[in-house]
C-alpha positions as CSV (number, residue, x, y, z in Angstrom):
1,X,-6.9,-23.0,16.9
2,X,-4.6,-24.5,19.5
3,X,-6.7,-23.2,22.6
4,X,-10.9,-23.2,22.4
5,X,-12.7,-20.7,24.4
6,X,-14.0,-23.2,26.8
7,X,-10.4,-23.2,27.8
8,X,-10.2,-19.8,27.2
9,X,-12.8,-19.1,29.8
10,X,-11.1,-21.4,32.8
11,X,-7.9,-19.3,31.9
12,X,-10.1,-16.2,32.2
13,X,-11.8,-17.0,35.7
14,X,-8.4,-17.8,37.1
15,X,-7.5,-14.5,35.7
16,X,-9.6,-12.2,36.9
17,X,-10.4,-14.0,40.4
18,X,-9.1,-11.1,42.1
19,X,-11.1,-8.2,40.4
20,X,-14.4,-10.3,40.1
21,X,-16.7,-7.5,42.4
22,X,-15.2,-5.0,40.0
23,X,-15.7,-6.5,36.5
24,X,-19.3,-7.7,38.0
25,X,-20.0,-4.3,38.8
26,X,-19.0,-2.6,35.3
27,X,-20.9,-5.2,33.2
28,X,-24.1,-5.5,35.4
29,X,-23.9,-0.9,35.0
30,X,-22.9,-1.3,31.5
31,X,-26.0,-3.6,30.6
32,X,-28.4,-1.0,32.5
33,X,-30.7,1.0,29.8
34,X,-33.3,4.0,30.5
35,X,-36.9,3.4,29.5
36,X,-35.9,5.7,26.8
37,X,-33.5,3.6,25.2
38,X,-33.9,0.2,23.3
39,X,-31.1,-2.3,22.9
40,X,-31.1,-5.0,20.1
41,X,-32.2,-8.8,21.5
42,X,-30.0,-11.1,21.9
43,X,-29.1,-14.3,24.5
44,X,-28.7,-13.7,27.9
45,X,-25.0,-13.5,29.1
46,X,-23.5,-15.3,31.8
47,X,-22.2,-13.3,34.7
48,X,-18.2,-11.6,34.1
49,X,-17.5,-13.8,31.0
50,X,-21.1,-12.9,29.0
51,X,-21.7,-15.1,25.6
52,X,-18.1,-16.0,25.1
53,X,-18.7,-19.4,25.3
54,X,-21.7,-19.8,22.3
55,X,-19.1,-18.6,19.8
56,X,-17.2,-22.2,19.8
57,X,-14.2,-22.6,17.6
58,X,-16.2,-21.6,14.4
59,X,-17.4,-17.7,15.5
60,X,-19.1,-17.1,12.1
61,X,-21.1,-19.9,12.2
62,X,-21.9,-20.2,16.0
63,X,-23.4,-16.3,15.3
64,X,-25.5,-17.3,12.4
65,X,-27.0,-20.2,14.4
66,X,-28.1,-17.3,17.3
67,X,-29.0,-14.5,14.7
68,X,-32.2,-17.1,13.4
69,X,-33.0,-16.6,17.1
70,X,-32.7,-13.1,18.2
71,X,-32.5,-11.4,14.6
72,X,-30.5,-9.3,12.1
73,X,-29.4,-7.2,14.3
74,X,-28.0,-9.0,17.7
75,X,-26.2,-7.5,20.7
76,X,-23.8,-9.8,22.5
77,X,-21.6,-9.6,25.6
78,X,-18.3,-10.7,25.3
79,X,-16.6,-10.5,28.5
80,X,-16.8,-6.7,29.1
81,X,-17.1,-5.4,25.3
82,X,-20.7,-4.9,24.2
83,X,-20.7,-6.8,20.7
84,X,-23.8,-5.8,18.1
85,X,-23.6,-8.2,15.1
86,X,-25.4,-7.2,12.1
87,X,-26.3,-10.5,9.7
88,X,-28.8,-9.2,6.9
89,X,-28.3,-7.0,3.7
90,X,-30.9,-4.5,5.0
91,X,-29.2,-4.1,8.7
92,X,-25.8,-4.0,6.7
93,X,-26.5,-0.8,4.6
94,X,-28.4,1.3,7.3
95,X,-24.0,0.5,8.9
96,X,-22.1,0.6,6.0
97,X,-23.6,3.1,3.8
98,X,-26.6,5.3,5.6
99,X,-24.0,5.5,8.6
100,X,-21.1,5.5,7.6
101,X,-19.6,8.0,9.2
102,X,-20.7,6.6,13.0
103,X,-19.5,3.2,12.2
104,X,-16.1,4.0,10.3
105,X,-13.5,3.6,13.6
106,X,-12.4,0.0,14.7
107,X,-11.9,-2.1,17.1
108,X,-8.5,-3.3,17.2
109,X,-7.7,-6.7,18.6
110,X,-4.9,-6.8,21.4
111,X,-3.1,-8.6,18.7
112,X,-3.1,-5.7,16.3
113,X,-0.8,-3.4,19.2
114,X,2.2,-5.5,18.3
115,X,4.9,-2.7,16.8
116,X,2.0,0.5,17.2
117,X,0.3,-1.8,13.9
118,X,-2.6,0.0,14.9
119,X,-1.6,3.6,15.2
120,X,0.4,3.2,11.7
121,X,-2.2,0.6,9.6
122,X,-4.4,2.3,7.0
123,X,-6.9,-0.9,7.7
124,X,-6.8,0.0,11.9
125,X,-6.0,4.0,12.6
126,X,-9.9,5.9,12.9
127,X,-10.7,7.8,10.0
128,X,-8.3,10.7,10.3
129,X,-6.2,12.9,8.2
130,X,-3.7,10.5,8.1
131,X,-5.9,7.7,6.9
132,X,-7.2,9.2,4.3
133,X,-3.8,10.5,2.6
134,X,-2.5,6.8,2.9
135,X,-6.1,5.4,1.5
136,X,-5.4,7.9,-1.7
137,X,-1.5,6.8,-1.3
138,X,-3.3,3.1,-2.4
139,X,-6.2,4.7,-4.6
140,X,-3.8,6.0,-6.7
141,X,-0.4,4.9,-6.5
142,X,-0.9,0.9,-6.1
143,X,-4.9,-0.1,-6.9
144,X,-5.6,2.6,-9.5
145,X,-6.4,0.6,-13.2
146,X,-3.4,2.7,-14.8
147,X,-1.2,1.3,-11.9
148,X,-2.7,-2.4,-13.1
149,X,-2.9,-2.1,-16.6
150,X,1.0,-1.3,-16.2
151,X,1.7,-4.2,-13.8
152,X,-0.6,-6.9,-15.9
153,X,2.5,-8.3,-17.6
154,X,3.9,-9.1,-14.2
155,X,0.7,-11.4,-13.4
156,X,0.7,-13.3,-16.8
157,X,4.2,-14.5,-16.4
158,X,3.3,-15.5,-12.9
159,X,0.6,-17.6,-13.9
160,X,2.6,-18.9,-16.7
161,X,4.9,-20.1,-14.0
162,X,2.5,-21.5,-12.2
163,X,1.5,-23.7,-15.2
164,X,4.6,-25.0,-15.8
165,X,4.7,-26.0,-12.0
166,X,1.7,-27.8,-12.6
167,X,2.8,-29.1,-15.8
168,X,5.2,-30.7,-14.1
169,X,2.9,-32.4,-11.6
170,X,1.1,-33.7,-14.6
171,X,3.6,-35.1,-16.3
172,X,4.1,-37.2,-12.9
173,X,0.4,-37.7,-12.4
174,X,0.7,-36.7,-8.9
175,X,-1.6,-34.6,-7.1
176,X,-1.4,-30.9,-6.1
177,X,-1.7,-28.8,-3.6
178,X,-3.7,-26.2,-5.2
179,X,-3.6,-23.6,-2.3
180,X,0.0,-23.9,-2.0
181,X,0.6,-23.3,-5.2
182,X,-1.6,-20.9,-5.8
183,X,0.1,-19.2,-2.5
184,X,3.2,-19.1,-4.2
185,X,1.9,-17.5,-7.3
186,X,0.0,-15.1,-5.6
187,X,3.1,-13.9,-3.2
188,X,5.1,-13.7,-6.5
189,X,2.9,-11.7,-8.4
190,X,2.5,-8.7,-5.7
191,X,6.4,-9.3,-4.0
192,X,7.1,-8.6,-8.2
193,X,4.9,-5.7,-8.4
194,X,5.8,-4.2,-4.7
195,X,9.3,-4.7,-4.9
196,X,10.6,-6.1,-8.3
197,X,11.2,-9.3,-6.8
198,X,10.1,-13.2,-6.3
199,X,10.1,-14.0,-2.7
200,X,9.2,-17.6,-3.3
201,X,10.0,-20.6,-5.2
202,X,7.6,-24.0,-6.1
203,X,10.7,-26.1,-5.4
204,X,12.0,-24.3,-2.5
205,X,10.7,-23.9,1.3
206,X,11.0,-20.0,0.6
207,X,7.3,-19.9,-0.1
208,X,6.0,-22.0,2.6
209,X,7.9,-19.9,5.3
210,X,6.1,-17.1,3.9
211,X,2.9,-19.0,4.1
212,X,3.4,-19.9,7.7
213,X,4.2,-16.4,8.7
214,X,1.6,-14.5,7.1
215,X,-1.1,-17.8,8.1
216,X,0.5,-16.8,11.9
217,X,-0.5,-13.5,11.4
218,X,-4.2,-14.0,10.8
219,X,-4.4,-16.8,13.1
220,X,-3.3,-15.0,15.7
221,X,-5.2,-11.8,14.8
222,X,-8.4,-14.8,15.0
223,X,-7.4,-16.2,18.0
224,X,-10.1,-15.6,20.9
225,X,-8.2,-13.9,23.3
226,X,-9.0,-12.7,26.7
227,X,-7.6,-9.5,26.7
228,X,-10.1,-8.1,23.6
229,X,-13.1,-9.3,26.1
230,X,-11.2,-7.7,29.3
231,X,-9.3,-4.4,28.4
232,X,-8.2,-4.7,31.9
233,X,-5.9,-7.4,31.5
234,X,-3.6,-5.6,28.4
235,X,-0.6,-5.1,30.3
236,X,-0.2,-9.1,31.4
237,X,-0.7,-10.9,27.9
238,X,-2.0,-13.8,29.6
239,X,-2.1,-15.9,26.5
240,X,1.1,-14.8,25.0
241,X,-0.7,-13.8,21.9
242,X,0.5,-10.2,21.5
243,X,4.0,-11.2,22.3
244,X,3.8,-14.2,19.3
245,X,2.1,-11.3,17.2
246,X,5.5,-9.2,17.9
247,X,7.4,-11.5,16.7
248,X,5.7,-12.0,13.3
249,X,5.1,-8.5,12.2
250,X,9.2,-7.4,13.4
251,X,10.2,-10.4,11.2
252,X,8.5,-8.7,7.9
253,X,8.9,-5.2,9.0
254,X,12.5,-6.2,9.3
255,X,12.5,-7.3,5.5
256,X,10.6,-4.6,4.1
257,X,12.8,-2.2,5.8
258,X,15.8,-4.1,4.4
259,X,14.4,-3.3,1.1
260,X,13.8,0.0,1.6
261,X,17.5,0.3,2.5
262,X,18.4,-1.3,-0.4
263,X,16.4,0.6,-2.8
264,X,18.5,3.6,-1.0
265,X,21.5,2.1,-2.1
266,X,20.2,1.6,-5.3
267,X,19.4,5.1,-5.9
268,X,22.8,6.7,-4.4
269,X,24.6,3.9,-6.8
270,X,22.8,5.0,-9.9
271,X,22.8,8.7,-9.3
272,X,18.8,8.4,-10.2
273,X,16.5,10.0,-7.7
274,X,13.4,7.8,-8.1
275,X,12.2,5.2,-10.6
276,X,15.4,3.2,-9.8
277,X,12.9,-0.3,-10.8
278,X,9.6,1.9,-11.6
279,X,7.4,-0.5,-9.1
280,X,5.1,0.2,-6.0
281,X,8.3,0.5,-3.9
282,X,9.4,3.2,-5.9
283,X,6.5,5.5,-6.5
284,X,5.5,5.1,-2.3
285,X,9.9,5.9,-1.9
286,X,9.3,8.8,-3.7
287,X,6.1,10.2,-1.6
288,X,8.2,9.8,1.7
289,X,10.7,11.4,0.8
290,X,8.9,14.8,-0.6
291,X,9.5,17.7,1.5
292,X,7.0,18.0,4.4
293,X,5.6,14.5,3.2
294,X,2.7,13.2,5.5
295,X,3.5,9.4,4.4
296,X,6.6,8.7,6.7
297,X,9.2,5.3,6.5
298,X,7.4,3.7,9.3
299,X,4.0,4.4,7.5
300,X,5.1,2.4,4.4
301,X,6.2,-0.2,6.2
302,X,3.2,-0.5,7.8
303,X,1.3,-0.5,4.5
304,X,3.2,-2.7,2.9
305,X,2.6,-5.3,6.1
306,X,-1.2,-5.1,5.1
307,X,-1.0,-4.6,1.7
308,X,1.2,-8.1,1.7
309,X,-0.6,-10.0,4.5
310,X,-4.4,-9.7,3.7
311,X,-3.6,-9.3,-0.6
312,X,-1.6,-12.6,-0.4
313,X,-3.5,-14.6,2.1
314,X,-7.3,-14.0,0.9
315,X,-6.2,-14.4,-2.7
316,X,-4.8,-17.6,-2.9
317,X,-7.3,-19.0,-0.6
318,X,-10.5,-17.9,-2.6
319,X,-8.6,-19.7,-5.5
320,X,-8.6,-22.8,-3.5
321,X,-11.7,-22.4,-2.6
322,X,-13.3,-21.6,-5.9
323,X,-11.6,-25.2,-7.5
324,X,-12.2,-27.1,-4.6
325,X,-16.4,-26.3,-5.6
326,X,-16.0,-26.7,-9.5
327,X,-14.5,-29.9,-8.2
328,X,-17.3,-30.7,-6.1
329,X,-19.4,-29.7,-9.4
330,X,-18.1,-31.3,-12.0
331,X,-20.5,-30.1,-15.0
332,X,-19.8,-26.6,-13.7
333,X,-16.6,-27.2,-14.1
334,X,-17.1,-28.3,-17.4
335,X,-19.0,-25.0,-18.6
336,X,-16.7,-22.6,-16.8
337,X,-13.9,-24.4,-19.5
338,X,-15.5,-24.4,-22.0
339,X,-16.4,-20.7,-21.6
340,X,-12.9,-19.9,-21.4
341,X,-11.8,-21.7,-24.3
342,X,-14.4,-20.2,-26.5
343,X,-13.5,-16.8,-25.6
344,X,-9.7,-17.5,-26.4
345,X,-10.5,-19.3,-29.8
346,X,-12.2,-16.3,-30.6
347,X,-9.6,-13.8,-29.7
348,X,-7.2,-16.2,-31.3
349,X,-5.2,-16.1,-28.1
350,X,-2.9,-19.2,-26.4
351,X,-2.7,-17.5,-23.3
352,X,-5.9,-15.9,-21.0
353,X,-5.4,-12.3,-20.5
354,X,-6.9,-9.5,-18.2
355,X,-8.7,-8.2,-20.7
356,X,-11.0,-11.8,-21.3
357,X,-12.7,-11.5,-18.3
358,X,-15.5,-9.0,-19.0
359,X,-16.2,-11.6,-21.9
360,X,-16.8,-14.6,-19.2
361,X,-20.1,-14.3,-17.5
362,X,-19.8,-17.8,-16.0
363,X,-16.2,-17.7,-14.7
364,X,-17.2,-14.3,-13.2
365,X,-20.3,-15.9,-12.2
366,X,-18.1,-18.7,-10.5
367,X,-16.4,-16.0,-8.6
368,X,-19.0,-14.6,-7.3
369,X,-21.0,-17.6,-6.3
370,X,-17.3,-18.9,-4.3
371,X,-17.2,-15.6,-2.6
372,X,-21.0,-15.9,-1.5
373,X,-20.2,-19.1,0.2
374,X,-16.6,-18.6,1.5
375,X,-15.9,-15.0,1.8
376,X,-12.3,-14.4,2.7
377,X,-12.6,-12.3,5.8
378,X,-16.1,-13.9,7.0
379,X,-17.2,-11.2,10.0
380,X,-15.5,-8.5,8.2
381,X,-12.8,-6.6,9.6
382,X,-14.6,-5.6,13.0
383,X,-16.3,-2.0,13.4
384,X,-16.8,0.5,16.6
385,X,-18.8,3.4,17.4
386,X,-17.6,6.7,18.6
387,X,-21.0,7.7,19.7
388,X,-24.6,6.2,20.2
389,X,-26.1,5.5,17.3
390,X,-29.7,4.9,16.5
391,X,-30.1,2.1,14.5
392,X,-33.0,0.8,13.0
393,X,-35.2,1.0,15.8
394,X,-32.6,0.6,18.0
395,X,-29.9,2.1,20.3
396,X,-26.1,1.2,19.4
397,X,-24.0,2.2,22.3
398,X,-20.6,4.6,21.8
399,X,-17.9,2.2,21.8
400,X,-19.6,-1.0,21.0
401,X,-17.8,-3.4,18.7
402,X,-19.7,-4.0,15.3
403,X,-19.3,-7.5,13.7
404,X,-20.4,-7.5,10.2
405,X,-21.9,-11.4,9.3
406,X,-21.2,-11.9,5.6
407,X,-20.8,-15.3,6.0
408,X,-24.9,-15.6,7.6
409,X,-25.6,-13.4,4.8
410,X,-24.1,-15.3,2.1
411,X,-26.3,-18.2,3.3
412,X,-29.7,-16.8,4.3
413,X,-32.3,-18.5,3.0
414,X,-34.6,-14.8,2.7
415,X,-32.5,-13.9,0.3
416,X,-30.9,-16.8,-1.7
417,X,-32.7,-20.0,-3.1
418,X,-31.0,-23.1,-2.0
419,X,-28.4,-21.0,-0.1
420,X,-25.9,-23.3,0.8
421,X,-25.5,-25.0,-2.9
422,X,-22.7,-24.3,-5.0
423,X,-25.0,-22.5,-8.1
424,X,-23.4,-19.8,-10.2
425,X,-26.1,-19.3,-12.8
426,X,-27.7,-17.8,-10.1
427,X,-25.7,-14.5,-11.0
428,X,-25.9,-14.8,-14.8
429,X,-29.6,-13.2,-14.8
430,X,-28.6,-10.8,-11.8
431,X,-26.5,-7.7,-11.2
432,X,-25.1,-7.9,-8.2
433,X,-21.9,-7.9,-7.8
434,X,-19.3,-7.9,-5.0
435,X,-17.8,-3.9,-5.4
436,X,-19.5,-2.7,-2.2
437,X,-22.7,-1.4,-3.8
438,X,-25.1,-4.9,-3.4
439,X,-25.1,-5.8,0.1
440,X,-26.1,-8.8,-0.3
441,X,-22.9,-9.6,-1.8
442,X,-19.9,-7.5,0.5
443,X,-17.0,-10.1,0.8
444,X,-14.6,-6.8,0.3
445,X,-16.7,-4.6,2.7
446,X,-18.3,-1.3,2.0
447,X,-18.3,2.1,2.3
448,X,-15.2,4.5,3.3
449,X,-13.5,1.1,4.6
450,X,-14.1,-1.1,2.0
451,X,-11.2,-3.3,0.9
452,X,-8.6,-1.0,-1.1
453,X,-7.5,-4.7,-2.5
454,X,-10.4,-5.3,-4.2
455,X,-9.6,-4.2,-7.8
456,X,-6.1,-6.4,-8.0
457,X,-8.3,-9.4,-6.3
458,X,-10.5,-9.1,-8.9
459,X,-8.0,-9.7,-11.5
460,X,-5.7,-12.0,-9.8
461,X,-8.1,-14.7,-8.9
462,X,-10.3,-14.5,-13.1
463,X,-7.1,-15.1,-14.4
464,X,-5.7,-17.5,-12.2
465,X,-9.0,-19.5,-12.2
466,X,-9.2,-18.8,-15.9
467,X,-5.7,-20.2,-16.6
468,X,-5.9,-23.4,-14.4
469,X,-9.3,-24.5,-16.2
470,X,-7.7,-23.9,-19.4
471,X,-4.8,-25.9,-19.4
472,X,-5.6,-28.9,-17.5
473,X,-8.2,-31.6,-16.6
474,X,-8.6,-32.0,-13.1
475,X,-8.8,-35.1,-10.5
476,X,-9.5,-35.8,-7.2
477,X,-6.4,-37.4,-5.4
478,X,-6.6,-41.1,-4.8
479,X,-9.8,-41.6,-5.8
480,X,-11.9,-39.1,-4.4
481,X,-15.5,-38.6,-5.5
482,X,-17.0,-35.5,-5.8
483,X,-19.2,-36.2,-3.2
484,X,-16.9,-37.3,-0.5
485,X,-14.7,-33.8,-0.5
486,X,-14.4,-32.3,3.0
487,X,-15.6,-28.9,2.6
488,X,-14.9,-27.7,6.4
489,X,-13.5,-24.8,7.3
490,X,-10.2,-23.4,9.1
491,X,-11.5,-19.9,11.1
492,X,-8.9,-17.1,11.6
493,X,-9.5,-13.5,10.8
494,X,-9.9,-15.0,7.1
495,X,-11.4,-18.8,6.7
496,X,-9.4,-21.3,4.7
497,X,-10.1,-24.5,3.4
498,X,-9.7,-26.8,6.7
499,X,-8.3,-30.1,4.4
500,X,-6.1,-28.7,1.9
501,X,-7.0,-29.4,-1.6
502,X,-4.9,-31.8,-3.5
503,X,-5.6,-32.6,-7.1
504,X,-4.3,-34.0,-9.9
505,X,-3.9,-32.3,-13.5
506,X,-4.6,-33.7,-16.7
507,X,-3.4,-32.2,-19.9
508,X,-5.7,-31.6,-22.6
């Protein structure tokens, strides 16, 4: 991030010098409880600006270091939003599941305004009438298994494309970029299913444009920003970060509408009145334009700009992170291999398919264990209440902003051994799994807002990861041991791999 929030906060008292008495006044009442009422621990704020300052450049981490001190369940002041983050399995469920219903809205970052994103996003509007036709729109129309099953063809030749990309690195014996190319797969494989298209090339800058844009988006929807901590200061923008947010989401709103216009044409050309290309587009065209249809164009668009966004970005970075461990482990990366070229000698198969991976305990195992450690989105996508909420001994206030840990969790000592070691076999004896229904395990979420993703991540990464272990041997670039990788981390709204990881492939 290009600005810290030690900066953040000079920028912040400059700001607000003018309005200090006021601001003092509202948080000093708003931190006020009757003896009735008790508020989760948690580290005493500073005057106006509250705990803004502990949460450093790495947020996740920063509030795992203060949840061993004040607890699972911690209540923060940042600026003038009252902040309650929840870091255990236990404190999780009694949100996510037991009450659900209180903790279902959101608290959308300024950011998030840009183009009424919030008003028209299935992942930011409260739980309405609208949000749950668009979350059945997905359920059934672009995440159910028929919907995959039909599109799994699509994903194979992807990831055969891929292969040959890296075959061709091999054959050079120059390292890759693994989470560039696994970008550009992953952009491919839903631009193909979405829209019947590729949208980026391995030899081309097309992909990397892409790449920056959509890595924008979630830096900027990251970015500490001093109009989420003081409401009050929407209309100025200080930072300029809605205005940069603008102009990222009108660039791809401006494509996807493009396409939708084109798909028009398409139709009137043909004479056909749907299943012009039989894909996403299609089927969501064909909703919107039903007689008193409750999906609307600006609704799709808006779909497609999460759908796109958080599918691509999360994807190809768990990849990356995933290899980057086996990597770091190299006799785990030697039985995840091996695992998959048993199963294929059995099946008699050349090529990995969707349908291996319920045979693969220890690829799935590897999954799991990369998601524990590096979960995509780490403090979830943030919560609010609409009312006060009693909460395991504790009063949650209406409107406070609910920040789900899952990286603490991933890495608490209570409930993993050796927490912060890279050990898959750990889920070979166990059940949990990352769905929503183990909370120790939620990279996805839970609940009503759980990630409607989750079911084409699942697939995309197996056989991606899969594939990549197959076909090649793997190297650290110019000489790299194991031991020596740089394992830091890159914090947006999702964490990525801080030193990308550049490889080199060895055919087998």
């Amino acid at each position: 991030m290009t600005m810290d929030y030690l900066t953040l906060a000079f920028l912040l008292i400059s700001l607000v010098l003018s309005t200090l008495i006021f601001i003092f006044i509202i948080t000093i009442s708003s931190t006020k409880s009757s003896p009735n009422n008790k508020h989760p621990p948690g580290p005493s704020p500073f005057p106006i600006i509250g705990n803004i300052l502990e949460l450093g450049t790495q947020p996740h981490q920063a509030l795992t270091s203060l949840s061993k001190t004040h607890g699972p369940i911690m209540n923060l002041k940042l600026g003038h939003i009252t902040t309650i983050v929840i870091s255990s399995p236990q404190a999780a469920r009694e949100v996510l599941q037991k009450n659900d219903h209180s903790f279902s809205y959101r608290t959308v970052p300024d950011s998030l305004r840009a183009h009424d994103h919030h008003i028209l996003s299935m992942v930011w509007m409260p739980p309405s009438a609208q949000w749950r036709v668009l979350k059945r729109v997905c359920a059934t129309k672009v995440f159910s298994s028929h919907q995959l099953d039909s599109t799994q063809t699509i994903r194979q030749k992807k990831v055969q494309e891929l292969l040959s990309h890296v075959g061709e690195y091999c054959l050079k014996g120059e390292a890759l970029d693994i989470g560039e190319a696994a970008f550009t797969t992953v952009l491919n494989s839903i631009s193909n299913t979405f829209f019947s298209m590729d949208l980026g090339h391995f030899a081309s800058d097309k992909a990397q444009e892409f790449k920056d844009l959509i890595w924008g988006i979630m830096e900027e929807a990251g970015r500490p920003n001093v109009v989420d901590f003081f409401p009050i200061l929407r209309v100025f923008d200080p930072q300029g970060v809605r205005r940069r947010m603008n102009g990222y989401f009108g660039n791809l709103i401006k494509f996807f509408d493009g396409l939708i216009d084109e798909r028009l044409r398409l139709r009137e050309a043909s004479k056909m009145e749907a299943n012009v290309c039989n894909d996403v587009l299609d089927s969501l065209m064909d909703i919107m334009m039903e007689e008193n249809s409750q999906i609307s164009r600006p609704h799709v668009l808006h779909l497609f700009l999460d759908l796109f966004v958080a599918g691509i970005d999360t994807t190809s970075s768990t990849v990356e992170w995933a290899m980057a461990e086996l990597l770091r482990n190299p006799e785990k990366l030697e039985k995840a291999r091996n695992e998959v070229r048993q199963v294929l000698m059995k099946c008699d198969h050349q090529q990995f398919e969707e349908s291996h991976i319920s045979k693969l305990p220890f690829l799935r195992a590897v999954v799991k264990e990369t998601m524990r450690l590096h979960p995509p989105i780490p403090l979830l996508v943030p919560h609010k209440t609409e009312e006060d909420v009693h909460l395991c001994g504790f009063n949650i206030p209406k409107n406070a902003q609910i920040l789900v840990n899952v990286w603490a969790m991933g890495r608490d000592p209570s409930v993993w051994d050796n927490p912060n070691q890279f050990i898959p076999e750990r889920f070979l004896e166990s059940e949990i799994d990352f769905k929503g229904h183990d909370f120790e395990l939620i990279p996805f979420g839970a609940g009503r807002r759980i990630c409607p993703g989750l079911p084409l991540a699942n697939r995309t990464v197996h056989i991606m990861l899969a594939s990549l272990l197959n076909c090649y041997d793997w190297k650290l670039d110019k000489g790299l041991k194991a031991e020596e990788m740089d394992m830091s981390e890159k914090y947006g709204i999702t964490l990525h791999k801080a030193i990308p990881l550049q490889a080199i492939p060895i055919k087998v």
